[in-house]
N, C-alpha and C positions, 0 to 999 in steps of 0.2 A: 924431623921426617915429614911434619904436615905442612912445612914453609915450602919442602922439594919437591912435593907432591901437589902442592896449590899452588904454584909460582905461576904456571902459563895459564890460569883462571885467574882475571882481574876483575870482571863483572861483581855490580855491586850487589849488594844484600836489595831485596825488593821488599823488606820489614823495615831497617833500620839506615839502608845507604849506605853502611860500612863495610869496607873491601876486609874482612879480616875472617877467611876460610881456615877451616881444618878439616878433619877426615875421623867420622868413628869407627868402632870396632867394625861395622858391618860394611863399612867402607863407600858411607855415604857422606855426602857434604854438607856441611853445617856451619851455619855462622854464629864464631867464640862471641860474638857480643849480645847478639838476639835470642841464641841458640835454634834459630830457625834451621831447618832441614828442608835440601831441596832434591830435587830427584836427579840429580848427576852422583854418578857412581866412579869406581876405579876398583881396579883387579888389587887385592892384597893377598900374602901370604901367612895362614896361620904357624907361627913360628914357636908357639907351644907343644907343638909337637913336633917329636925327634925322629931323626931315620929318611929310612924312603919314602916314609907317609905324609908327610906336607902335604896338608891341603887345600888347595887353590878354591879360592871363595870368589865365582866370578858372577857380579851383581849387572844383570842386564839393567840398560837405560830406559826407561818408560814406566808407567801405571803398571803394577801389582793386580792379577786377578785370581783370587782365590780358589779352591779347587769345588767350593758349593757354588761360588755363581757360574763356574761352567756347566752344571748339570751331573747328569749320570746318564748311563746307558740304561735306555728304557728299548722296549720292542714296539711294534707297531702296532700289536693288538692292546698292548694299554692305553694307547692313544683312543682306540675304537672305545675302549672298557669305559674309561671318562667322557668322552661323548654320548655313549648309552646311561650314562648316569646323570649328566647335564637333562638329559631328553626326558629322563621318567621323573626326574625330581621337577621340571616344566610340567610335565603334564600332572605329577599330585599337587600341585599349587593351584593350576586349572580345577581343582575337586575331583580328579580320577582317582578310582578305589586304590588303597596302598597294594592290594591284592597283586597289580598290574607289575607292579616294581617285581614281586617275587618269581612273578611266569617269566616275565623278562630275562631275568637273572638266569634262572635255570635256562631260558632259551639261548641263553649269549655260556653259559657252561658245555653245552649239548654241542653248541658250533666249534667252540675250543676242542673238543675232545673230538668230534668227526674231524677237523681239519688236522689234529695231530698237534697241536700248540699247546696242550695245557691238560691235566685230567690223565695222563696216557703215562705207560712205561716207555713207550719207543717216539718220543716226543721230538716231531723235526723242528730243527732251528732256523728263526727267519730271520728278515731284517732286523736291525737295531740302530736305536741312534746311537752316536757316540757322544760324550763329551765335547763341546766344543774347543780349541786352540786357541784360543784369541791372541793369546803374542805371536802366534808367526804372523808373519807379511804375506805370505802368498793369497794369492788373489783365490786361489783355489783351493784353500783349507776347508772351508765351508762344505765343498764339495767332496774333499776327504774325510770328513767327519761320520760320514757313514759308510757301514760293512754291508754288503746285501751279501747273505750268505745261501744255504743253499736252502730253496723254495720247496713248498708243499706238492708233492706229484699225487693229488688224488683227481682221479679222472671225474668223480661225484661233485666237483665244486664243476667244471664246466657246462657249459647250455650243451643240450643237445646236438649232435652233430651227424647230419646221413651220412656223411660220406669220413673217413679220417685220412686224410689227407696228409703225408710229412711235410709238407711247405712249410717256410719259417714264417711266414703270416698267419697258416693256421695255429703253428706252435706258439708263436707270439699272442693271438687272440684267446687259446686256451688257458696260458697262465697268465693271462688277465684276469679271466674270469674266474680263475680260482683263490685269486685276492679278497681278502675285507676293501669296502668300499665304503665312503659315506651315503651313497644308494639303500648298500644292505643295510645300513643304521634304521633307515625307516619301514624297511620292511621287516624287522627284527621286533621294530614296536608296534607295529600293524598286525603281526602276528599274535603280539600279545594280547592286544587289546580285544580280536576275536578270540584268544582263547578261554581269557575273560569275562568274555561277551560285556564288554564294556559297550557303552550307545555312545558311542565316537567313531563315526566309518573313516572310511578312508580319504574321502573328499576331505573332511570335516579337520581330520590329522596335517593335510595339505597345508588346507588355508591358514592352522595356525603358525606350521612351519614358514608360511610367505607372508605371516604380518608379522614374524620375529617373535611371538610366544613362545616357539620350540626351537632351540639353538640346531643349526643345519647350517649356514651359511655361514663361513668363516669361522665356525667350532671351535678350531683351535687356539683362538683369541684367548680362550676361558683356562687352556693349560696353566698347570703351577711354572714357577719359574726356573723348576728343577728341569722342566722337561723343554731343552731347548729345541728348538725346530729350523732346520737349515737343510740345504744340498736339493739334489733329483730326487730322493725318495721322500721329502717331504708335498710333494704335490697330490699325494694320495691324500690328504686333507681337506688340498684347496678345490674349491666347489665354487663354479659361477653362473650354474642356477639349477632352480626346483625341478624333480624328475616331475612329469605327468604322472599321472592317475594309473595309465595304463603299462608303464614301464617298473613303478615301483611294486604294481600288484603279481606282473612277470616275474620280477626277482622275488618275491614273496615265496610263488607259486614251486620256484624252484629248490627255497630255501624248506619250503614241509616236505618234498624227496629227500634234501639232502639230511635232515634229522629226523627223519622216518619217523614222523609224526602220524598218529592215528587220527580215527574221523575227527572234524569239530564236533564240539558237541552242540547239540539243538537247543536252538533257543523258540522259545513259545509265542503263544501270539500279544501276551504282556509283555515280551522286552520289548523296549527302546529301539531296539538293531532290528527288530524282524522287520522286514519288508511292510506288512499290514500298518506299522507305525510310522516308518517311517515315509508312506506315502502319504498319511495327512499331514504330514509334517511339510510334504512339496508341493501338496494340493495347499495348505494355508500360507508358504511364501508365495505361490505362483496365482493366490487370488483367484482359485475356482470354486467352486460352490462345493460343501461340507458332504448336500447331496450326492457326489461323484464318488468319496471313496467306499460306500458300498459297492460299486459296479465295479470298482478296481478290486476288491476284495473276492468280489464273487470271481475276475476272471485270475486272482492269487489260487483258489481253490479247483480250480480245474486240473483232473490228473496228469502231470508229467513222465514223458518218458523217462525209464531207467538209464543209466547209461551206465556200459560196459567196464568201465575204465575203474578199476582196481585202485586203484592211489587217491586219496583225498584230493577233494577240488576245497580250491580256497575262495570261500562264497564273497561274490561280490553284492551286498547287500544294498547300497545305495544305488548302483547302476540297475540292477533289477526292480527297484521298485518306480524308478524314473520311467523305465521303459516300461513298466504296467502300466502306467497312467498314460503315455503315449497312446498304445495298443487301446487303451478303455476310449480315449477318446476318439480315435478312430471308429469306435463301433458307435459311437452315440452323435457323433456329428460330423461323420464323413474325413474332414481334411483332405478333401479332392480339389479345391478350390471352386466347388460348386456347390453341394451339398448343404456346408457350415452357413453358406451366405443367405440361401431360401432359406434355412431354418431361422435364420435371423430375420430377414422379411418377415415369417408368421408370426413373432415374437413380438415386434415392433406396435402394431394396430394395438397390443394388448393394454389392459390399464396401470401404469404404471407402479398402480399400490397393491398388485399379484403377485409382485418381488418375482417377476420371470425372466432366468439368465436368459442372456443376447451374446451370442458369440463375438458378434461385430463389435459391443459396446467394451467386452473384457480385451480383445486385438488391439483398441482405439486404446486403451487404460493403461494396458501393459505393455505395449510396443513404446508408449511413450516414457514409462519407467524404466525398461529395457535399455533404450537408448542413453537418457542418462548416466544410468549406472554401467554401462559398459564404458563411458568416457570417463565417471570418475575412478572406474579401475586404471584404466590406460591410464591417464593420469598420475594417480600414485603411482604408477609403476613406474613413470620417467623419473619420478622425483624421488624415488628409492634409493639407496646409497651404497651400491655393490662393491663400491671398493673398500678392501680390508683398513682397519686402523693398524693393524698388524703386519703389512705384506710379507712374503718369503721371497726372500734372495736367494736366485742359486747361486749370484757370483757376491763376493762381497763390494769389489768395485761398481758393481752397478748400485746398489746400496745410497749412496752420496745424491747421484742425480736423482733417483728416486724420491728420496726423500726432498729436495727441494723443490720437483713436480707438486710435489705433495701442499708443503707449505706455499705456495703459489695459488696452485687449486681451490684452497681452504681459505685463503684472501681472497681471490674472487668470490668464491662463495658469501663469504662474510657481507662484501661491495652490494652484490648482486640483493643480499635480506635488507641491508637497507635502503638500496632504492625501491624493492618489491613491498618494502612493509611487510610483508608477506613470510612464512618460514620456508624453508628449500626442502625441509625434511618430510616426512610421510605425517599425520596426525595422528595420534593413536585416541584411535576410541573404541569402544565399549563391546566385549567380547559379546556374541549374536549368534546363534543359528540360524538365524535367517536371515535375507538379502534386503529382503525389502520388508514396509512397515505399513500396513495399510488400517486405515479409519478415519476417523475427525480430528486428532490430535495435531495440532504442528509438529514439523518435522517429517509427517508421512508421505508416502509416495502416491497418495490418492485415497477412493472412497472405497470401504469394502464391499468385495460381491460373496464374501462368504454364506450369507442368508439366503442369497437370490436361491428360487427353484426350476427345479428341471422340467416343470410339467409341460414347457412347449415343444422340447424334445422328443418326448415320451408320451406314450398312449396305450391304454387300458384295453388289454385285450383279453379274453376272461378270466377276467379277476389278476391277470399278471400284467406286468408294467412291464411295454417292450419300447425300444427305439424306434422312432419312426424313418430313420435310415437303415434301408433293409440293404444294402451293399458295403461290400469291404473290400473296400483295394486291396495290393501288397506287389510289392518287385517278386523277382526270382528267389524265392527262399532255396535253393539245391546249393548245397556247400560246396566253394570250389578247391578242387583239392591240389591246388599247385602250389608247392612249399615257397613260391617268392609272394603268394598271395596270402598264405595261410601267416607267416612272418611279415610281414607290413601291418604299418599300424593303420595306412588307411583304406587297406582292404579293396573293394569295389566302389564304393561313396562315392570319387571324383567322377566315375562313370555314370553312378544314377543319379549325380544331385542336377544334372540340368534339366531333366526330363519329372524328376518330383514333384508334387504341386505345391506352390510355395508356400502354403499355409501349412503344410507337412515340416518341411525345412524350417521356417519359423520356429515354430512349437518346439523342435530340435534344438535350436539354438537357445531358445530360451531354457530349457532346462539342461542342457549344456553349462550354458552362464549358472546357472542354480549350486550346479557340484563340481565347476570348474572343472570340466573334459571335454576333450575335442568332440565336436560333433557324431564323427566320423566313428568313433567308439562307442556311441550311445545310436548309433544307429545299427551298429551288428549288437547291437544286445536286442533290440527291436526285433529282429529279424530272429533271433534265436526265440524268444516269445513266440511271436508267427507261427515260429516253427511245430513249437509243440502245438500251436491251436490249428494250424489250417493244415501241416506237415503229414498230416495222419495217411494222407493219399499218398504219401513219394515212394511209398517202399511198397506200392501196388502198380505204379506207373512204373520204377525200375524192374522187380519180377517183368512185368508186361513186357518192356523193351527186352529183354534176356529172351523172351520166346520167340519174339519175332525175329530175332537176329538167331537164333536157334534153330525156327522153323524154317527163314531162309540157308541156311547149310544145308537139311535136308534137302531141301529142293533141287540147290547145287548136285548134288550127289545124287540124285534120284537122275537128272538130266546126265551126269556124265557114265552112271551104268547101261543108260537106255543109249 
């Protein structure tokens, strides 16, 4: 039987060069001399068994893939679950309290059972991955490998909305946003870390998310090999780049409504995180004298309005103490582009072993360090390497070209290190809270002015130590209330930054660069400052205008009875 069944395969053995096939039980091909096995099959019938039951044993052609390296059907929130567990296991290697793991935890609990995933009797069913196929052919199996079944309707996971609108772009935008995101990954740890009150702000969480400490960029890499990742629903993973400061603290914000979480609790003026600390923390990267953060501290202690609003605010710690030290220096050395620069002239004549700060000479020091350091960010950031070692395919045919882009790429690349001498990758060095390094040491970014004193600034006037700039500028502090302005991130800025004095916009920037956020954001936190300190007259000017528009009605009316 195995001579009739081998006769039109003449092909030799690729072991031994002997044309001498048969056929085993499982009705694969084998060579009687080597006994080598090769992967040609044929249909047999089992004829041990009698009746109508024979049964046809038919052995497809190709590689064997077992049913574990297809994977299993996993959902989309254990995709999240590991990601969150990558991230706080990153962050206690960094020395963050185990403490942080556990808030987490229960914080990633608390979202499962609001969003109806887990925790619940009436638990809705979401996406899952499937299994993959890998013996079909079709080019779109990949793409059938997953069920998206039916989504979570709770109106608490979407952004606020005036208006509800049936449009299918609104409905579209809403169950967006009632998805898990790798966004809310970071705002999930952000959360914990203040509830913590870990001295890790939110800047601080960024930067080590963009020098790759804290896994965010292509996450999925780190999956087991159970959990395979393919089709349209897997792009909820893929991420091609860092949210802002001011987008991740947004989804934060809405994530303490959505698990109706109570106040933060307070932290004192010994934590780390309180404001008071962590301004000399940016008064000693930004090189101003030790002297200024009393004057920061005195205008931390001024009393703040209450505000209305029932729901926990989610403190934003590092922006608020940036911008006290803005606002401090505004009151001690103008930033009018006039002010700062006489007081540097009186400053100048002085003897140089009075150790008395000079505006002009810290400007000369730090704008030249500034500059620097903003190219070799840009820098590292061209030579960063955003493309996945893992990509996802939605189609498997694209797959092939793909990857030989790939290998292409990775030869120039290689080409490219040894004519450069040079490596193409980012360097990794040495985790820093601060930007810059100032002293006598090599390596530093200059000399330091931390000692210098403020006595040219300032003047003794009975027995108190006042500024001798007695004017404060400021823009329009009255909040505008048009929802396309109130919802943009750059607010009014592009309007006032041409008419600001540039030594205001500097200072900006530079402590911009300090916490990596847009200017434009650290300038409405300014302005909220402001608010409480010079603000105290608006709700005496607004009554005012209400009578005068008040009084003229009357008058109206008096004129149309007569």
């Amino acid at each position: 039987m195995d001579e009739d069944a081998t006769a039109g395969y003449r092909e030799p053995c690729a072991q031994c060069a002997v044309v001498n096939w048969g056929i085993s039980e499982e009705g694969r091909f084998y060579c009687m001399s080597c006994h080598n096995v090769i992967e040609r099959t044929i249909e047999v019938v089992d004829l041990s068994v009698t009746g109508s039951s024979n049964r046809l044993k038919s052995i497809a052609k190709g590689p064997r893939t077992s049913k574990e390296e297809r994977g299993y059907t996993w959902l989309v929130c254990e995709g999240f679950q590991f990601i969150l567990k990558n991230q706080a296991d990153a962050l206690l290697r960094l020395g963050v309290d185990p403490n942080v793991k556990e808030v987490l935890c229960q914080m990633w609990r608390l979202y499962l059972q609001k969003s109806q995933q887990a925790y619940t009797s009436d638990r809705l069913r979401g996406s899952r991955f499937r299994p993959l196929n890998i013996d079909s052919d079709s080019d779109c199996a990949t793409e059938s490998s997953i069920v998206s079944e039916r989504e979570s309707n709770l109106s608490s996971f979407s952004e606020i909305d005036s208006d509800c609108s049936g449009s299918a772009d609104e409905r579209t935008r809403r169950r967006r946003n009632r998805l898990m995101s790798m966004r809310k990954t970071l705002a999930l740890v952000h959360l914990a870390l203040v509830w913590s009150r870990e001295a890790l702000t939110l800047s601080d969480l960024l930067r080590l998310v963009r020098d790759g400490h804290v896994p965010y960029l292509n996450a999925y890499e780190q999956f087991p090999e159970e959990m395979k990742l393919s089709g349209n629903k897997s792009s909820v993973f893929n991420t091609k780049s860092i949210p802002s400061h001011r987008l991740v603290h947004k989804v934060a914000q809405s994530l303490v409504l959505v698990l109706e979480l109570p106040a933060f609790p307070p932290i004192g003026p010994e934590s780390l995180l309180h404001p008071a600390m962590l301004s000399m923390r940016y008064l000693t990267d930004a090189n101003l004298p030790d002297g200024l953060h009393r004057w920061v501290c005195r205008l931390m202690e001024r009393p703040q309005k209450s505000k209305r609003d029932p729901s926990p605010a989610l403190p934003r710690h590092d922006v608020q103490a940036a911008a006290h030290i803005i606002v401090t220096m505004k009151l001690i050395f103008g930033l009018d582009d006039h002010t700062e620069w006489e007081l540097s002239n009186k400053v100048t004549p002085h003897d140089p072993s009075e150790n008395l700060f000079s505006f002009r000479r810290w400007f000369r020091l730090m704008g030249a360090a500034l500059g620097r350091a903003e190219q070799k960010r840009d820098r590292d950031m061209a030579r960063k390497q955003w493309k996945p070692k893992k990509p996802i395919f939605l189609r498997r045919k694209l797959a092939c070209s793909a990857m030989k882009t790939k290998r292409i790429s990775e030869q120039l690349q290689m080409c490219f290190e040894k004519l450069s001498s040079s490596p193409a990758g980012v360097q990794d060095v040495g985790l820093s809270s601060f930007r810059f390094c100032w002293g006598d040491e090599d390596g530093s970014n200059g000399p330091s002015l931390h000692h210098m004193k403020l006595d040219g600034v300032l003047s003794l006037e009975d027995d108190v130590l006042t500024p001798l700039n007695s004017s404060y500028w400021h823009p329009g502090l009255r909040c505008c209330k048009l929802m396309h302005c109130q919802g943009s991130a750059l607010g009014h800025y592009p309007e006032f930054e041409p008419s600001l004095p540039r030594s205001f916009v500097w200072v900006l920037r530079l402590f911009s660069f300090l916490l990596d956020v847009e200017p434009c954001y650290l300038f409405q936190e300014v302005l909220e400052v402001e608010r409480r300190l010079v603000g105290s007259r608006l709700p005496g000017q607004r009554n005012k205008r209400r009578l005068r528009n008040r009084t003229g009605k009357e008058e109206k009316q008096q004129e149309e009875r007569s």
